[in-house]
Each structure stands twice: as C-alpha cells, then as structure tokens.
MDTraj code that builds the backbone (N, CA, C; nanometers):
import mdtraj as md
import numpy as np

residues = "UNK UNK UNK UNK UNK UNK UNK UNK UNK UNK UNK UNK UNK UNK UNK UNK UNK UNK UNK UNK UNK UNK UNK UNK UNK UNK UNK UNK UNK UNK UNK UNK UNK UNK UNK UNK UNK UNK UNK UNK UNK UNK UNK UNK UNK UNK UNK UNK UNK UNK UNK UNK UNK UNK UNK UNK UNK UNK UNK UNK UNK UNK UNK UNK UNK UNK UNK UNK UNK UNK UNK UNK UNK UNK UNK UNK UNK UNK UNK UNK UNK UNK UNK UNK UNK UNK UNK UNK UNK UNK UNK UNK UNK UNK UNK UNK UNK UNK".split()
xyz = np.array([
    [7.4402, 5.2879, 12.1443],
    [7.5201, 5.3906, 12.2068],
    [7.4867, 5.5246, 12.1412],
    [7.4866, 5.6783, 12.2019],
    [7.4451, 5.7993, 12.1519],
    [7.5429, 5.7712, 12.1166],
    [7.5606, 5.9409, 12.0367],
    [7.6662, 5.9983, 11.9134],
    [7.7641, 6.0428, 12.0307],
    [7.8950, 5.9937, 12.0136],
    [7.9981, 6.0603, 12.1199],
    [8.1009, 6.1414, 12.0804],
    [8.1253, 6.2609, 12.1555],
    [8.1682, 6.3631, 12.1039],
    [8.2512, 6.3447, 12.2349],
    [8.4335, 6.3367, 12.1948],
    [8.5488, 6.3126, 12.2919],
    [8.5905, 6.4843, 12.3141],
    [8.6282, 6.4973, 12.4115],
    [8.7277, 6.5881, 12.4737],
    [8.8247, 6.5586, 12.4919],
    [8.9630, 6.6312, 12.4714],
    [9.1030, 6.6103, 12.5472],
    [9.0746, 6.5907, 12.6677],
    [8.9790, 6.6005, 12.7672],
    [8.9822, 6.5080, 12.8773],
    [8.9834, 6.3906, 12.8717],
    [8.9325, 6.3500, 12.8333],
    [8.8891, 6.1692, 12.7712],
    [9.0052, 6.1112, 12.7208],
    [9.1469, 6.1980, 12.7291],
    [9.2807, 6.1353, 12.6431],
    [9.4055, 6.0986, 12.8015],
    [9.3826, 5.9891, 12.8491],
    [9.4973, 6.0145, 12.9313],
    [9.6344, 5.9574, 12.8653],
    [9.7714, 6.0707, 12.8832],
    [9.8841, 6.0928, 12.8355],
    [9.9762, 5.9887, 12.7358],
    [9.9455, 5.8832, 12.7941],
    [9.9749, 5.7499, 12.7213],
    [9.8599, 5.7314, 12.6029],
    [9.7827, 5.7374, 12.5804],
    [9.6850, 5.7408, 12.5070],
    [9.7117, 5.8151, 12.3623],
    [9.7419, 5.9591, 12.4359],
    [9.7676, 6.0647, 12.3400],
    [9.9246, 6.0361, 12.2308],
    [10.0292, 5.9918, 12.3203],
    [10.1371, 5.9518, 12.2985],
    [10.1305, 5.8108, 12.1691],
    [10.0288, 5.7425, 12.2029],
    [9.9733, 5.6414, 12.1270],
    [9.9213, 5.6387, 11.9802],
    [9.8376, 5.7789, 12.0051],
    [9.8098, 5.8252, 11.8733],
    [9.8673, 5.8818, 11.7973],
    [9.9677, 5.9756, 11.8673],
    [10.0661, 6.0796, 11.7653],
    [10.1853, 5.9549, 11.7222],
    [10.2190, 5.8146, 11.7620],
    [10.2752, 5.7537, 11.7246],
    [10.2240, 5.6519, 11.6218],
    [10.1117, 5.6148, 11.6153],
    [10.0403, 5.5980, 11.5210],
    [9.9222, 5.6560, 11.3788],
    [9.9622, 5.7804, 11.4642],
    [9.8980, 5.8293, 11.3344],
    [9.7599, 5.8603, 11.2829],
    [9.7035, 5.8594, 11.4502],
    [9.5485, 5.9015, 11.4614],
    [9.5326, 6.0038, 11.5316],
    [9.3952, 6.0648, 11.4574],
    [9.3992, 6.1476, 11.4859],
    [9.2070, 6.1820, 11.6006],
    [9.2184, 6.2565, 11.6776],
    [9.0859, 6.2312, 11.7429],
    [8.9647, 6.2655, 11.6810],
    [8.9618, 6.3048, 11.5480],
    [8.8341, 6.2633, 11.4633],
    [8.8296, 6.1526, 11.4216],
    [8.9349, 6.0779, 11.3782],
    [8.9026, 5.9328, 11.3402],
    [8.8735, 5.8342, 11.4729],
    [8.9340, 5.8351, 11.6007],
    [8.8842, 5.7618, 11.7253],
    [8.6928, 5.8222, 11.7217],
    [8.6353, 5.9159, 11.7354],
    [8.5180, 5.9581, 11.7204],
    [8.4136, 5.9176, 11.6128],
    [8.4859, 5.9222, 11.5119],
    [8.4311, 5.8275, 11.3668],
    [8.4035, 5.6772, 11.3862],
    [8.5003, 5.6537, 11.4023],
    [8.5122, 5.4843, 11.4649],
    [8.4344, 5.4499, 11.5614],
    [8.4043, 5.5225, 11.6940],
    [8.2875, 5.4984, 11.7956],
    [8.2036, 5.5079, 11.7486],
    [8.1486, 5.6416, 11.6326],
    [8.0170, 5.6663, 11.6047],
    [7.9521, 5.5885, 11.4727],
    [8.0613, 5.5328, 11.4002],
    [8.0174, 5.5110, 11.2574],
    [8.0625, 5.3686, 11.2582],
    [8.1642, 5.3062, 11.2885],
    [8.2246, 5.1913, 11.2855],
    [8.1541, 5.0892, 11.3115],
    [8.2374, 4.9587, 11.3556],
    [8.1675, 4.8584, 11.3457],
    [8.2157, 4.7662, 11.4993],
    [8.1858, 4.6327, 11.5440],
    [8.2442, 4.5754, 11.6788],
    [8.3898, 4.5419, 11.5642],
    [8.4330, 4.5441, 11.7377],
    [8.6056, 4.4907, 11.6934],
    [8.5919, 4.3422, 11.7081],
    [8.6110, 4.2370, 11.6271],
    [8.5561, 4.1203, 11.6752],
    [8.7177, 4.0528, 11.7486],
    [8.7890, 4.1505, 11.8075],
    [8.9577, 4.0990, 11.8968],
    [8.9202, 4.1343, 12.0039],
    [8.8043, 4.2249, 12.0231],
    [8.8130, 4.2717, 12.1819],
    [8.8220, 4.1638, 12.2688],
    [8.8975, 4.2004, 12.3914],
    [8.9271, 4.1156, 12.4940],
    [8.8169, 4.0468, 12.6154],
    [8.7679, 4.0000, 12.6790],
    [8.6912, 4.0036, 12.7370],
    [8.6521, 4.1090, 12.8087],
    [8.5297, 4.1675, 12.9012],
    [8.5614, 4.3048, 12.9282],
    [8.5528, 4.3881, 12.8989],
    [8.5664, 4.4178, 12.7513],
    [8.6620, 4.5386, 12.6943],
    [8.5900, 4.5527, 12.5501],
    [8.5267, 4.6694, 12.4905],
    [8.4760, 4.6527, 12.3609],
    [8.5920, 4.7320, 12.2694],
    [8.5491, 4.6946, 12.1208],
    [8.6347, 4.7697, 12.0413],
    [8.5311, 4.8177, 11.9182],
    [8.5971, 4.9206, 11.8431],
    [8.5172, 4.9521, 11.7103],
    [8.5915, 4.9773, 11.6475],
    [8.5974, 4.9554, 11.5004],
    [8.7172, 4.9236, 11.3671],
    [8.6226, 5.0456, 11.3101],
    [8.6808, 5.1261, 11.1818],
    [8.6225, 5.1907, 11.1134],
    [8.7819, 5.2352, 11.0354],
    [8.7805, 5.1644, 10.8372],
    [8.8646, 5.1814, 10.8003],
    [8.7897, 5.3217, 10.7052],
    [8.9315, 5.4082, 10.6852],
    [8.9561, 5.5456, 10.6170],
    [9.0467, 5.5258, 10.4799],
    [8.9609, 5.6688, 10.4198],
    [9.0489, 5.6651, 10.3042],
    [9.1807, 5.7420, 10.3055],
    [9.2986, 5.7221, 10.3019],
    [9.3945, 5.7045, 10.3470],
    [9.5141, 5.8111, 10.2029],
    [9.4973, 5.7492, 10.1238],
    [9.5704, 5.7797, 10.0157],
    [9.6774, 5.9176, 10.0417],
    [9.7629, 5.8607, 10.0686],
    [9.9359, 5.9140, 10.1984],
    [10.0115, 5.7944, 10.1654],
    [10.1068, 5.8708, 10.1660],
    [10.2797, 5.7921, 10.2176],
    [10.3132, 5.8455, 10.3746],
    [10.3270, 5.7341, 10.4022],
    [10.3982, 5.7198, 10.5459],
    [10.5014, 5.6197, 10.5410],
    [10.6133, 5.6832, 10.6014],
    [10.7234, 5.6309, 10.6208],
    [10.7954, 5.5655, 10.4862],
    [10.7576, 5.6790, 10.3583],
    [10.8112, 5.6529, 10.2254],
    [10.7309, 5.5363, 10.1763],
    [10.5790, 5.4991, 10.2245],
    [10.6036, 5.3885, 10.1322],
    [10.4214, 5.4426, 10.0892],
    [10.3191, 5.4219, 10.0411],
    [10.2199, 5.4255, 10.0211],
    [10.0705, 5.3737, 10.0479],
    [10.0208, 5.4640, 10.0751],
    [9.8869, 5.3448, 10.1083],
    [9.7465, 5.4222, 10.1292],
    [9.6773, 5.3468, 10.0746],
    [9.5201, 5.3560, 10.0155],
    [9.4584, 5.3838, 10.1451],
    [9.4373, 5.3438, 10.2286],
    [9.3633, 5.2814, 10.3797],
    [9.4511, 5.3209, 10.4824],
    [9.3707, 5.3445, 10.6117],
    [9.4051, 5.3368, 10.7193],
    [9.3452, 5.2771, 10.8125],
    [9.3123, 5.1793, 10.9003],
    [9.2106, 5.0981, 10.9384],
    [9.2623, 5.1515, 11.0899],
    [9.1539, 5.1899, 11.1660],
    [9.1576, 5.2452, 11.2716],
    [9.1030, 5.1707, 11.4341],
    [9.1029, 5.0882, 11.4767],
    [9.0934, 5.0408, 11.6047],
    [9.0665, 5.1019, 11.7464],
    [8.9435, 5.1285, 11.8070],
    [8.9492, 5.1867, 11.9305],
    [8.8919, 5.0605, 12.0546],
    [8.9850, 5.0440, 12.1436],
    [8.9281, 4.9847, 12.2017],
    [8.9238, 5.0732, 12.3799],
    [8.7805, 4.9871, 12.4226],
    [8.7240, 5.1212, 12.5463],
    [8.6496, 4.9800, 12.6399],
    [8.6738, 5.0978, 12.7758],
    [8.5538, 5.0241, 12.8867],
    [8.4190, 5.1033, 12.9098],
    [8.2828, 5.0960, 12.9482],
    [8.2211, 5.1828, 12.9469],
    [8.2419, 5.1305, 13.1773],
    [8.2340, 5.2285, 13.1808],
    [8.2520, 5.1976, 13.3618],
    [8.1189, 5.2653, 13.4198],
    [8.0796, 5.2646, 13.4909],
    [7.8892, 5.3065, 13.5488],
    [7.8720, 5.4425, 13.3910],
    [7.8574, 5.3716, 13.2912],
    [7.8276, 5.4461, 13.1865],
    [7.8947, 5.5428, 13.1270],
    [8.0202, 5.5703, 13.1888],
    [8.1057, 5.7024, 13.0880],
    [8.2347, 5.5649, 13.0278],
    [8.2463, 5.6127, 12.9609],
    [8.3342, 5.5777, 12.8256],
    [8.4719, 5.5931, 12.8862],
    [8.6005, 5.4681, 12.9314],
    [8.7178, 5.5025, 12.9120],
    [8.8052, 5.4192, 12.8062],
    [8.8398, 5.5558, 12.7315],
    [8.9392, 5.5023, 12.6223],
    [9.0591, 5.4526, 12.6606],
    [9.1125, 5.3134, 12.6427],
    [9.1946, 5.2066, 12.6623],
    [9.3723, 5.2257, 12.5699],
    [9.2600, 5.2440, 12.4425],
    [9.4180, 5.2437, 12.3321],
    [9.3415, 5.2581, 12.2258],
    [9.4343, 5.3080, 12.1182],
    [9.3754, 5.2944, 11.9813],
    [9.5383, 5.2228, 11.8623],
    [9.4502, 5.1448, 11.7803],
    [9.6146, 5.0940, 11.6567],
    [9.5075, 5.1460, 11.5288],
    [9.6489, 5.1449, 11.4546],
    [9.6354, 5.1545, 11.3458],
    [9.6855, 5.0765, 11.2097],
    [9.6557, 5.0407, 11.1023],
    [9.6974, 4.9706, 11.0612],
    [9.6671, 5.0162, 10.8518],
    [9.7436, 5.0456, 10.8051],
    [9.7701, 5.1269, 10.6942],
    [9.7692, 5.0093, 10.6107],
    [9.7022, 5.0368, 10.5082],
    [9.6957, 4.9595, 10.3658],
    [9.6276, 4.9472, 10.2336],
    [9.5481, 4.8522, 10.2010],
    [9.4836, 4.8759, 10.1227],
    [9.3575, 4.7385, 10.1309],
    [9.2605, 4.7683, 10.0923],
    [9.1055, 4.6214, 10.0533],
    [9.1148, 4.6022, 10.2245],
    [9.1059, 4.6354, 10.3192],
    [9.0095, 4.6251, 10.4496],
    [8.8683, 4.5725, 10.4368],
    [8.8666, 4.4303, 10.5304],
    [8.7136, 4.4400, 10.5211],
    [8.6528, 4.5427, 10.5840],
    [8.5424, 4.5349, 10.5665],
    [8.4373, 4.5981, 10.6111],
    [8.3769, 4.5470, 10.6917],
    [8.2621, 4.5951, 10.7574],
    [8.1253, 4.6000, 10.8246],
    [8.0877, 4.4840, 10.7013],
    [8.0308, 4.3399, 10.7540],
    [7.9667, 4.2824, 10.6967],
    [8.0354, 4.1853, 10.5813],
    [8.1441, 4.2108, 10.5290],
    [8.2610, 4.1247, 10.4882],
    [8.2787, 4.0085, 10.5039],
])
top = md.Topology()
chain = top.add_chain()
for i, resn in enumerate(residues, 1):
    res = top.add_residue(resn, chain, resSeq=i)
    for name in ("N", "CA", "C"):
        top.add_atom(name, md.element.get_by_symbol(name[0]), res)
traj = md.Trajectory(xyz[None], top)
C-alpha cells in the first residue's frame, strides 16, 4: 500500500465521534496505516492495522505507558474507507513480530 495521507473527508461523523471518545487522534490512525502492522481480528472483508504508541499520560486518573491503536478499513475499487478505530491504553504491547 502507498504512504496515506487522510483528510477530514475520509472521517464520516461517527467515526470522528469515535475517536474523540477514545482518544485518537488522526496522526496516530495515519501512523498505524503507514507504519503498523495487520490486525490479525480483522473480520472477513475488512483489513485492520495495530501500531502501539508511546503513551506515558494519565487518563481517566489512572496511568499508562502505551496506547495501542487499531484501524480497521475497506479498500472499495481502491480508495480507502475508514470503518472504526479502538484504542486500548497500557503497558508491554506486542509488537510486529512478537
């Protein structure tokens, strides 16, 4: 896949709502497409890419090292639609190759 560079077009409303509730932000969905790794949960259909961050924040009073970032997408006659993204805060994430 080229290097993909998202626009707020590429965010439909639920999407956006998704992220400001989790806590991503659209350089890390972009990181994760470009740098990350397969999501090995994707659904049939449907690809994903994991790419965990260094994190070191309190959220919601409590602490954490990591942020492990999840995008999952369809590519449809070749353009890219973004599906959802999770997030998941902590610490020792595998990696790529783990």
């Amino acid at each position: 896949m080229k290097k993909i560079k998202l626009h707020d077009t590429d965010f439909h409303p639920h999407l956006w709502a998704r992220m400001n509730q989790r806590g991503i932000a659209k350089e890390e969905i972009e990181k994760a497409l470009n740098e990350g790794w397969e999501a090995d949960d994707a659904k049939s259909g449907t690809s994903g890419r994991v790419h965990v961050f260094s994190y070191n924040n309190h959220l919601e009073n409590k602490y954490f090292e990591e942020k492990e970032v999840r995008v999952y997408y369809k590519l449809i006659k070749g353009e890219l639609m973004l599906l959802t993204v999770m997030a998941r805060y902590g610490k020792n994430f595998p990696r790529k190759g783990e």
